[in-house]
Residue frames as a rotation matrix with the C-alpha (Angstrom) as fourth column:
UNK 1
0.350 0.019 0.936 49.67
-0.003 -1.000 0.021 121.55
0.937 -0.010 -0.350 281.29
UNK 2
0.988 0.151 0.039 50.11
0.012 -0.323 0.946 120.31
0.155 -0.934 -0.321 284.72
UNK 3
0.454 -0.889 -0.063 53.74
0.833 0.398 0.383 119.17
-0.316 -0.226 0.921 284.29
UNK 4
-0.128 -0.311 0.942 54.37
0.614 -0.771 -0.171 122.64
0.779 0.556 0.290 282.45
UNK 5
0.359 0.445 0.821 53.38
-0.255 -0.799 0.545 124.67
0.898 -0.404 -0.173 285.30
UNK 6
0.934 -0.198 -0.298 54.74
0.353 0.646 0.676 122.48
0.059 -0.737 0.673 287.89
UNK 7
0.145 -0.946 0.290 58.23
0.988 0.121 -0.100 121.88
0.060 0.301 0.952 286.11
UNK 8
0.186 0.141 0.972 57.94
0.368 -0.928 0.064 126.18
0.911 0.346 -0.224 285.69
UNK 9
0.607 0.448 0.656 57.00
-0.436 -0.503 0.746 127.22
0.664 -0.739 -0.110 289.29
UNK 10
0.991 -0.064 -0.118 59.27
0.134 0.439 0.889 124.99
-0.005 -0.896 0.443 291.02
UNK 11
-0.053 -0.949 0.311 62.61
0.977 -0.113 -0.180 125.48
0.206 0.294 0.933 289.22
UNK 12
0.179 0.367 0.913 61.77
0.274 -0.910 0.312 129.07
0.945 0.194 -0.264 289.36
UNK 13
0.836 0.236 0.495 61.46
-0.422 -0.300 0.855 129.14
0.351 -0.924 -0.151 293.43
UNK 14
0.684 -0.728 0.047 64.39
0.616 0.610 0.499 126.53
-0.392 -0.312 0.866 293.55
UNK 15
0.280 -0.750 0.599 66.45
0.932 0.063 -0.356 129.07
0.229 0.658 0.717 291.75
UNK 16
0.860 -0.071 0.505 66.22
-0.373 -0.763 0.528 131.99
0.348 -0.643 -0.683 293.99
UNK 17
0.605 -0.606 0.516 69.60
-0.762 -0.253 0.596 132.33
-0.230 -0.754 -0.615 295.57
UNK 18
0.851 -0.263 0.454 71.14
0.391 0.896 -0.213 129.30
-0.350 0.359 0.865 293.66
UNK 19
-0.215 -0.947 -0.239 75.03
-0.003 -0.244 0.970 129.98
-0.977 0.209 0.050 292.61
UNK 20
-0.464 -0.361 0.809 73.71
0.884 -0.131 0.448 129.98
-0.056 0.923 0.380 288.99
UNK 21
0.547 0.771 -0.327 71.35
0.802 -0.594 -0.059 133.02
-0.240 -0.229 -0.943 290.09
UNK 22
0.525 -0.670 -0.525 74.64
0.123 -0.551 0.825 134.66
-0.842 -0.498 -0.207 291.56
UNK 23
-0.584 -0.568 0.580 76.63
0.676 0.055 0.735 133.57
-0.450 0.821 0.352 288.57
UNK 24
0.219 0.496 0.840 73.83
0.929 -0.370 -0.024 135.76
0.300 0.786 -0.541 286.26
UNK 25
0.964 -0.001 -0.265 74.04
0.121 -0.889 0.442 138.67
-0.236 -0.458 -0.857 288.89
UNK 26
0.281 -0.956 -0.085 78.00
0.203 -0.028 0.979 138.41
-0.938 -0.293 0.186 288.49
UNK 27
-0.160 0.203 0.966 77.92
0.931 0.356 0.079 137.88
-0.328 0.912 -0.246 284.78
UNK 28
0.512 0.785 -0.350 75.78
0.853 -0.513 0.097 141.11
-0.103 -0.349 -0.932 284.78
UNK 29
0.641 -0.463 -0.613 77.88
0.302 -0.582 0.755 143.49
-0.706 -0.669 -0.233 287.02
UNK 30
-0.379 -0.907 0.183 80.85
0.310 0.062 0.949 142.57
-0.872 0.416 0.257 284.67
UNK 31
-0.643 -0.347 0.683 79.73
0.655 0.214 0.725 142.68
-0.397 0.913 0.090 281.54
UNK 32
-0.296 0.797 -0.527 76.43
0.402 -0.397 -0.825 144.65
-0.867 -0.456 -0.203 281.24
UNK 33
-0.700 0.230 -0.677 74.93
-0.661 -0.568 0.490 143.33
-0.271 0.790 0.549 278.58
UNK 34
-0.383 0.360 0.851 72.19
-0.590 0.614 -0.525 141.86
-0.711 -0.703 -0.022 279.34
UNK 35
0.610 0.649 -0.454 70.90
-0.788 0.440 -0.430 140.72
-0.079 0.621 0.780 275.70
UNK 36
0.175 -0.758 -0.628 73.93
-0.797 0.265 -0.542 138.59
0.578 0.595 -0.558 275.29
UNK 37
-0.963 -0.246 0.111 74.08
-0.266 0.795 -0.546 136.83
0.046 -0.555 -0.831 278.52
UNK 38
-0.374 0.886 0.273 70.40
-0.697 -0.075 -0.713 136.38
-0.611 -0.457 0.646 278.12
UNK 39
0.628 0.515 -0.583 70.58
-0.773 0.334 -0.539 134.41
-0.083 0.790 0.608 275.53
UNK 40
-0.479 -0.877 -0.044 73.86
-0.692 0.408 -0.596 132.86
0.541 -0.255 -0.802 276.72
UNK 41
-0.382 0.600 0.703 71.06
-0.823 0.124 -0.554 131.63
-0.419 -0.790 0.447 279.88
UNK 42
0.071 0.848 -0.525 68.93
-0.976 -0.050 -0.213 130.28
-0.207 0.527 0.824 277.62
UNK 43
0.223 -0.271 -0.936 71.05
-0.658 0.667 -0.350 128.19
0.719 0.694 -0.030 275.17
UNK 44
-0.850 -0.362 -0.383 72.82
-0.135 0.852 -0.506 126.36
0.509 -0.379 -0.773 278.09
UNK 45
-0.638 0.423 0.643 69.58
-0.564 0.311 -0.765 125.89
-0.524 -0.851 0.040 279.93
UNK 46
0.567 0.820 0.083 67.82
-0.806 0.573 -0.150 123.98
-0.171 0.018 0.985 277.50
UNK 47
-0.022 -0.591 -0.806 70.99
-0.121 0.802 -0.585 121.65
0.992 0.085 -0.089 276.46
UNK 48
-0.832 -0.074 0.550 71.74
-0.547 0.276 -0.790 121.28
-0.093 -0.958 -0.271 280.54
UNK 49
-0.585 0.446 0.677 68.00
-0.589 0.340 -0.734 120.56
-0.557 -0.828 0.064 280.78
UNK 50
0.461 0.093 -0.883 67.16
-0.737 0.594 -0.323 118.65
0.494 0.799 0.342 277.17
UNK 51
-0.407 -0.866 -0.290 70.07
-0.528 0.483 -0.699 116.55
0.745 -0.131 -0.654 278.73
UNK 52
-0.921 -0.197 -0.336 68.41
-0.151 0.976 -0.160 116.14
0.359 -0.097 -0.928 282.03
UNK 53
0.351 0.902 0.253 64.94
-0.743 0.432 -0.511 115.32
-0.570 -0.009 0.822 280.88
UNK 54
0.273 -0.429 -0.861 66.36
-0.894 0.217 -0.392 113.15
0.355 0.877 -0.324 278.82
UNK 55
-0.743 -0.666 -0.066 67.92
-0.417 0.538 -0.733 111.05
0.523 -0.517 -0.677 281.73
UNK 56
-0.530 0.558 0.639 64.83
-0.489 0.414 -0.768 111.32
-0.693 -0.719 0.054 283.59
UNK 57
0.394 0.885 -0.248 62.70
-0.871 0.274 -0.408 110.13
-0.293 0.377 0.879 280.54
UNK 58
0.030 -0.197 -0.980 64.87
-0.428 0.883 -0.191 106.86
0.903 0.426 -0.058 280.23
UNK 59
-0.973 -0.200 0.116 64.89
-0.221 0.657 -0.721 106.18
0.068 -0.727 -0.683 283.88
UNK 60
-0.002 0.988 0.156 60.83
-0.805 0.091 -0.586 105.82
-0.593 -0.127 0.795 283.35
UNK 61
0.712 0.093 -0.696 61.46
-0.610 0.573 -0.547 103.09
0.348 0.814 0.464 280.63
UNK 62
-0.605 -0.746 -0.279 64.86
-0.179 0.469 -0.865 101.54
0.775 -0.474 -0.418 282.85
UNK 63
-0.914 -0.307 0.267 62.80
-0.362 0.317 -0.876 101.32
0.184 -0.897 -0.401 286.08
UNK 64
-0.461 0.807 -0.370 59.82
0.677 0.589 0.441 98.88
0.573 -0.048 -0.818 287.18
UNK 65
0.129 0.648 0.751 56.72
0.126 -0.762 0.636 101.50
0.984 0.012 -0.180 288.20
UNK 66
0.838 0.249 -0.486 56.88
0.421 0.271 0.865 100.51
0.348 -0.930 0.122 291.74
UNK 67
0.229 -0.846 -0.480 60.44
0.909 0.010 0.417 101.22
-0.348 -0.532 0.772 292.03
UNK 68
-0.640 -0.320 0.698 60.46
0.529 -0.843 0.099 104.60
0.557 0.433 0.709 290.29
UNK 69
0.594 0.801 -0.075 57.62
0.261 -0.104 0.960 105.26
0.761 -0.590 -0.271 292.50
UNK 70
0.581 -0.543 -0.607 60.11
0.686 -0.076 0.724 104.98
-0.439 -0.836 0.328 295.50
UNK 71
-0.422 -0.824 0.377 63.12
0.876 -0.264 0.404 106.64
-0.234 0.501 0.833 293.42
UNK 72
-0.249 0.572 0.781 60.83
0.308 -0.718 0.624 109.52
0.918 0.396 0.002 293.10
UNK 73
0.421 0.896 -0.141 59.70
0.514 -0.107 0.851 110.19
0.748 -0.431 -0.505 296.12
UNK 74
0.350 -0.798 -0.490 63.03
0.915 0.179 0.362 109.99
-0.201 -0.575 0.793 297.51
UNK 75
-0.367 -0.927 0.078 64.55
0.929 -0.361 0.078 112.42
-0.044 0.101 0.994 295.63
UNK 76
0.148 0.678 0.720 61.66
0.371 -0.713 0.595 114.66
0.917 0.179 -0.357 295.92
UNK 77
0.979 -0.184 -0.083 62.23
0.032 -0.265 0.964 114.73
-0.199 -0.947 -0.253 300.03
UNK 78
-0.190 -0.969 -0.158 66.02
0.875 -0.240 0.421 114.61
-0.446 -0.059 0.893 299.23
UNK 79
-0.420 -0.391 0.819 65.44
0.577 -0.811 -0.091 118.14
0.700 0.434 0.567 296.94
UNK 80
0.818 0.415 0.398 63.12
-0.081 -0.602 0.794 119.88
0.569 -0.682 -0.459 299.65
UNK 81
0.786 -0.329 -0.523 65.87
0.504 -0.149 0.851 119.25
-0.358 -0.933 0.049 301.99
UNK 82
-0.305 -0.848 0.433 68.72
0.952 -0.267 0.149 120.21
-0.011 0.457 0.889 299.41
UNK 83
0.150 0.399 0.905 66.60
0.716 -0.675 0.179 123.42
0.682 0.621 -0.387 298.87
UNK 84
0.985 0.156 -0.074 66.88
0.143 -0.496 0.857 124.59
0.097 -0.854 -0.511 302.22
UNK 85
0.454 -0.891 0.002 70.99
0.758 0.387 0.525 124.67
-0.468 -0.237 0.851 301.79
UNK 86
0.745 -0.220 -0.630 72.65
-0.438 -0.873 -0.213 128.02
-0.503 0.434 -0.747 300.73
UNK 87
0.778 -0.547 0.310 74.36
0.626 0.714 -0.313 127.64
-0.050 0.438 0.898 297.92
UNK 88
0.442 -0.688 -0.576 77.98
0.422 -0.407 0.810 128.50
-0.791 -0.601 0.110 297.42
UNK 89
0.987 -0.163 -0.003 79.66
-0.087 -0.507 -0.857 130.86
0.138 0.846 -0.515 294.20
UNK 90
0.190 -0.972 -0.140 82.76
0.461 -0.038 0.886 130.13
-0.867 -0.233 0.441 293.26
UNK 91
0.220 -0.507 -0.833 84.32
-0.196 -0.860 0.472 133.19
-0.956 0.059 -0.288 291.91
UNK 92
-0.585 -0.796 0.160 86.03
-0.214 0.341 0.915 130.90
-0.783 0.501 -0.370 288.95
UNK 93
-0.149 0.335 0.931 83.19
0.821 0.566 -0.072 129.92
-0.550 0.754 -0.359 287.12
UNK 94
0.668 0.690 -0.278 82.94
0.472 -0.681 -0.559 133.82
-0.575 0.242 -0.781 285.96
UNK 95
0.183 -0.911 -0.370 86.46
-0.254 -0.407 0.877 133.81
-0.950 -0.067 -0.306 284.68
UNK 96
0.003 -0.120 0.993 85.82
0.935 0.353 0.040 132.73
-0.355 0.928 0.114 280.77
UNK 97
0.455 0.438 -0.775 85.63
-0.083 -0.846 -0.527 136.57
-0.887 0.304 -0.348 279.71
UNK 98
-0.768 -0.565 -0.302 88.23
-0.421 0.089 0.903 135.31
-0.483 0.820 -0.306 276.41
UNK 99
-0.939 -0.170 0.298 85.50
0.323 -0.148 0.935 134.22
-0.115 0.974 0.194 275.29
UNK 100
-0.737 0.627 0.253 83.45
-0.053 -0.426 0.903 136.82
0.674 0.652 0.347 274.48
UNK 101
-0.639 0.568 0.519 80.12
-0.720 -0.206 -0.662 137.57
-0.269 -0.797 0.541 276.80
UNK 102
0.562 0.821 -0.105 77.83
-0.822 0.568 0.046 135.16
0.097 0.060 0.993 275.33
UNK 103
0.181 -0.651 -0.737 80.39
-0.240 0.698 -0.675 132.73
0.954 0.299 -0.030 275.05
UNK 104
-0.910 -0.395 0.125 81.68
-0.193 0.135 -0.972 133.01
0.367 -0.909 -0.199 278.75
UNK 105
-0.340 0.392 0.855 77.73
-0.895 0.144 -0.422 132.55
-0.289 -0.909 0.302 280.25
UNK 106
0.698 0.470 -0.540 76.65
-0.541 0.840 0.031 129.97
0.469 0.270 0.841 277.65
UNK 107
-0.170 -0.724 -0.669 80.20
0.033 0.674 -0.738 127.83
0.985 -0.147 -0.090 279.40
UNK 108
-0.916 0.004 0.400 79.76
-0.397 -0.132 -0.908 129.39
0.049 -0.991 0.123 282.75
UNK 109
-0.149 0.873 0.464 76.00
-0.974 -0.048 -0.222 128.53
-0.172 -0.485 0.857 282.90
UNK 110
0.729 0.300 -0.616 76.05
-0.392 0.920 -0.016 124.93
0.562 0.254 0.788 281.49
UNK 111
-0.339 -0.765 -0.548 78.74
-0.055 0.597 -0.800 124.08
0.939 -0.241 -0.244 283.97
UNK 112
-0.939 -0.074 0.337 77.35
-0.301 -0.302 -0.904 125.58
0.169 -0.950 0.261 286.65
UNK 113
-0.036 0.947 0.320 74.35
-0.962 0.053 -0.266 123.86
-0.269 -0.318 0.909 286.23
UNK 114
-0.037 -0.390 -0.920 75.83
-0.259 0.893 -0.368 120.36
0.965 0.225 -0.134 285.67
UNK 115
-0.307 -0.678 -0.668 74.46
0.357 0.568 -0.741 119.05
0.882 -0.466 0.068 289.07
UNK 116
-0.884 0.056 0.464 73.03
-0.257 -0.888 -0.382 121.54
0.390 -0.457 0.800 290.24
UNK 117
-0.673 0.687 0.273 69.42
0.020 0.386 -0.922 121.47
-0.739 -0.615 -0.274 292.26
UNK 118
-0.002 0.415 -0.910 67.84
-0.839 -0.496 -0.225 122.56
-0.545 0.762 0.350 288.89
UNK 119
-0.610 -0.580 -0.539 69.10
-0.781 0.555 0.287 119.87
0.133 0.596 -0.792 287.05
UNK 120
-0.818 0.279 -0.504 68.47
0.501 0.775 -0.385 116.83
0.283 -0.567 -0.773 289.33
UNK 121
-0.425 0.901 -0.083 64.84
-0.280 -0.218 -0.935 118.58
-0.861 -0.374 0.345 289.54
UNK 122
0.131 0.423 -0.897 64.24
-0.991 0.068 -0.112 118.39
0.014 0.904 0.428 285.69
UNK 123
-0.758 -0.331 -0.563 65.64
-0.430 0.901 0.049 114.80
0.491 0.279 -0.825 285.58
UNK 124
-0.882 0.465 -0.080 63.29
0.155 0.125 -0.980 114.20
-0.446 -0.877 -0.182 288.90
UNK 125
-0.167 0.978 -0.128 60.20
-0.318 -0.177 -0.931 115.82
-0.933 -0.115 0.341 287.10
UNK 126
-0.542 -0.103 -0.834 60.96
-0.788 0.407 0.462 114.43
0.292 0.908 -0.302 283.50
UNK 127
-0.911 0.045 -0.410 60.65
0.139 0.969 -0.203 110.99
0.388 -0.242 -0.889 285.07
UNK 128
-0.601 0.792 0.106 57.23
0.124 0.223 -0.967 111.93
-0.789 -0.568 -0.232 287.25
UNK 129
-0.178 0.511 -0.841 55.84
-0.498 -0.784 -0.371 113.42
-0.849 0.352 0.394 284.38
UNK 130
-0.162 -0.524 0.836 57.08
0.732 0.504 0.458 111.09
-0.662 0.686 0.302 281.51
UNK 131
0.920 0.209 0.332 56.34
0.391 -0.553 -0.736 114.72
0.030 0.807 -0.590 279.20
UNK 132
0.105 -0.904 -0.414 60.03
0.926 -0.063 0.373 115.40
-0.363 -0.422 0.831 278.47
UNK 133
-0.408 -0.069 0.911 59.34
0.736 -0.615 0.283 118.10
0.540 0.786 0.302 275.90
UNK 134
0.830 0.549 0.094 56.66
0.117 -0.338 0.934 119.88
0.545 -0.764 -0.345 278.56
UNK 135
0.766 -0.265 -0.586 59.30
0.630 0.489 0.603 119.47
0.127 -0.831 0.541 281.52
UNK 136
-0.374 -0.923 0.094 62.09
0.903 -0.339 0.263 121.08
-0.211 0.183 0.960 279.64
UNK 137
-0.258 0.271 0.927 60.06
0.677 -0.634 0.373 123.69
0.689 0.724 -0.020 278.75
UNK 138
0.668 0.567 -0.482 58.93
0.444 0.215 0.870 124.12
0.596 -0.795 -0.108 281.87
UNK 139
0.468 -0.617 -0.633 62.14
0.813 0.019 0.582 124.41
-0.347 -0.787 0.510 283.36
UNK 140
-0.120 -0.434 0.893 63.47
0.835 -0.530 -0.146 126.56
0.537 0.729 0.426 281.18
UNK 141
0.209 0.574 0.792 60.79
0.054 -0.815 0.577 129.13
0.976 -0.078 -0.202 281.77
UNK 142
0.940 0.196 -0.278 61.58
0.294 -0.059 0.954 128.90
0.170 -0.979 -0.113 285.46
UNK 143
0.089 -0.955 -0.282 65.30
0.963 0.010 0.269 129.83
-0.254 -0.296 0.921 284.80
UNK 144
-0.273 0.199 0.941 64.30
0.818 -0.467 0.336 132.35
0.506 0.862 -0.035 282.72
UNK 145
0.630 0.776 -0.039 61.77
0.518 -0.382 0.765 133.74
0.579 -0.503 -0.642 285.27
UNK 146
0.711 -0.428 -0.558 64.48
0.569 -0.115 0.814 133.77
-0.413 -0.896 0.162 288.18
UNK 147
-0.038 -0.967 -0.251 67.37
0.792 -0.182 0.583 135.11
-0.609 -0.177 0.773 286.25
UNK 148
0.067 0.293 0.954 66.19
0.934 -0.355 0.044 137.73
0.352 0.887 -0.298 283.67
UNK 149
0.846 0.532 0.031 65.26
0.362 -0.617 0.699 140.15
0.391 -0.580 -0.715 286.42
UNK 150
0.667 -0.714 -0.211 68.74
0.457 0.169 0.873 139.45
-0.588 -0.679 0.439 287.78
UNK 151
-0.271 -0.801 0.534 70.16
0.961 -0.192 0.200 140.44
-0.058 0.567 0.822 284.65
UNK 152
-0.062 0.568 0.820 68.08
0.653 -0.599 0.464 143.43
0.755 0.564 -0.334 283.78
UNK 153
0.528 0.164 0.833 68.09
-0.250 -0.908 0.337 145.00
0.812 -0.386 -0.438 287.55
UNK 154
-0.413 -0.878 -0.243 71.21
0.267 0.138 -0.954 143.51
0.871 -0.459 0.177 289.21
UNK 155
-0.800 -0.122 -0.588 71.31
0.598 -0.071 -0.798 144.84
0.056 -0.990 0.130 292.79
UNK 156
-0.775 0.385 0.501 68.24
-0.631 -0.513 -0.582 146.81
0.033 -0.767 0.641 293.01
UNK 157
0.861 0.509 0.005 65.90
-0.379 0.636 0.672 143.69
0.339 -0.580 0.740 293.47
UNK 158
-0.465 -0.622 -0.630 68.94
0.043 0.695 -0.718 141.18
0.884 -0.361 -0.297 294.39
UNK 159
-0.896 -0.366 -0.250 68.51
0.165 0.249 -0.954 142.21
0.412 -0.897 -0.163 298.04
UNK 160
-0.068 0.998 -0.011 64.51
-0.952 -0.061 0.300 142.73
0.298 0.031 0.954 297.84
UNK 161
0.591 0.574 -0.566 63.70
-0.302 0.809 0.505 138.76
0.748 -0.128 0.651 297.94
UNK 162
0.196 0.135 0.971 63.61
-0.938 0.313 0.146 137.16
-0.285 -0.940 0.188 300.82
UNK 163
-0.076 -0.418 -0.905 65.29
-0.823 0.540 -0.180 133.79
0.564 0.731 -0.385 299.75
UNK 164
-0.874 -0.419 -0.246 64.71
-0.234 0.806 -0.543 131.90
0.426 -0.417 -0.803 302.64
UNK 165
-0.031 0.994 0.105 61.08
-0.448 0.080 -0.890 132.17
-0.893 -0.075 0.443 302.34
UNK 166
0.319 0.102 -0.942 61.36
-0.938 0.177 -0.299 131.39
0.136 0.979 0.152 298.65
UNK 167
-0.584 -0.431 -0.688 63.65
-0.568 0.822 -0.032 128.43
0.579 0.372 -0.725 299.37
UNK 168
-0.758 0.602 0.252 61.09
0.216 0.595 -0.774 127.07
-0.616 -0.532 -0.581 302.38
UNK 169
-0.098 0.559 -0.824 58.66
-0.873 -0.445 -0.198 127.63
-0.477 0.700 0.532 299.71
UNK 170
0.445 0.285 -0.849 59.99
-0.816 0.520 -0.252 125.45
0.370 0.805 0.464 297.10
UNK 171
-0.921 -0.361 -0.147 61.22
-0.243 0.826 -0.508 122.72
0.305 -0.432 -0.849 299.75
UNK 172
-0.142 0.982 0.123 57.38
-0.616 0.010 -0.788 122.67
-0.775 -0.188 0.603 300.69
UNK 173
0.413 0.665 -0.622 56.56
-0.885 0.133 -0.445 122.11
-0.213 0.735 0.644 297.09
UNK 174
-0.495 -0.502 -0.709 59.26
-0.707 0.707 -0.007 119.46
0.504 0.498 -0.705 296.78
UNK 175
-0.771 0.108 0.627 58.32
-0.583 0.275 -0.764 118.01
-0.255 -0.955 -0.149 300.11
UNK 176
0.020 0.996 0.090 54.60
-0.455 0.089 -0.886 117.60
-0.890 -0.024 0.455 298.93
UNK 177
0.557 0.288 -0.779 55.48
-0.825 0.088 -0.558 116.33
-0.092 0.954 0.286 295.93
UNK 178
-0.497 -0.396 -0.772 57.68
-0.196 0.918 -0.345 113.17
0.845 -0.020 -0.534 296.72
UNK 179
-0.636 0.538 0.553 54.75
-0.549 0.189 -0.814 112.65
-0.543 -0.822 0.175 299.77
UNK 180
0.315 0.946 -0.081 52.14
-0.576 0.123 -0.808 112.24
-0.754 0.301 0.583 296.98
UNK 181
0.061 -0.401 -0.914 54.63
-0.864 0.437 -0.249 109.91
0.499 0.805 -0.320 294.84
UNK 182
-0.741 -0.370 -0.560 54.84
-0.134 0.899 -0.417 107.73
0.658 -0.234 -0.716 297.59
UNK 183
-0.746 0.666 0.031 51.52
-0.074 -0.037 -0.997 107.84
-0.662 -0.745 0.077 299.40
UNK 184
-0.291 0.670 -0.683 49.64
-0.741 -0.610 -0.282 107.94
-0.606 0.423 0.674 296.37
């Protein structure tokens, strides 16, 4: 349960203000229909993140305990600092409208999240966790969380949250988590 709630709550806060947020809010605007690109969300967030838990559950079986230890920890203090970085929207990834609204976010969202801080969190908790099924689920629900709202009430929350509390938030939580991988 704990990796569910973890893997949930942190992708969630890491995804405030994230360029795949924007992308949903953009996505939105244009098309406004939110059942379609909601499910568009979905599909590419569990392949994106099926994919990487996946990666992270084989780097638990590729790396000696000690050294995933380190390799963890790291990249826990490497996402708290990544979190604290505005991210940037490029315009292009919203330009698939040929095909079709679900079509264009399931492509737009599984690119734009190829890489992304989301990602290289699930791969990151997959691997602390070794529950890949839990993890992905996990994450999911934390895209889910952040971007639904986005679809469903566009600009009047958009400029409500306070994103740079949210991101010193979940750079906290990363923070404290790759302390207690490597101190622990």
């Amino acid at each position: 349960m704990e990796a569910f709630l973890v893997s949930t709550g942190i992708v969630a806060l890491a995804e405030i203000g994230d360029k795949t947020q924007l992308l949903a809010f953009i996505l939105a605007a244009k098309f406004r229909k939110p059942v379609p690109i909601i499910l568009g969300i979905l599909i590419a967030t569990i392949a994106n993140h099926a994919f990487a838990g996946a990666i992270g559950s084989w780097v638990t079986s590729a790396l000696a305990p000690e050294t995933l230890r380190w390799v963890l920890g790291i990249s826990f203090l490497a996402m708290a600092a990544w979190t604290l970085v505005p991210d940037k929207f490029d315009e292009e990834e919203a330009r698939l409208a040929r095909f079709g609204v679900f079509g264009t976010t399931l492509i737009a969202f599984f690119l734009a999240e190829m890489g992304d801080k989301t990602q290289i969190a699930t791969v990151a908790l997959a691997a602390q966790y070794g529950a890949f099924y839990t993890v992905v689920a996990g994450t999911t629900l934390g895209m889910k969380i952040a971007n639904v709202p986005v679809v469903l009430l566009g600009d009047r929350v958009a400029h409500k949250i306070p994103v740079r509390l949210v991101h010193s938030i979940a750079a906290m939580i990363f923070a404290t988590l790759g302390v207690v991988t490597l101190f622990a």
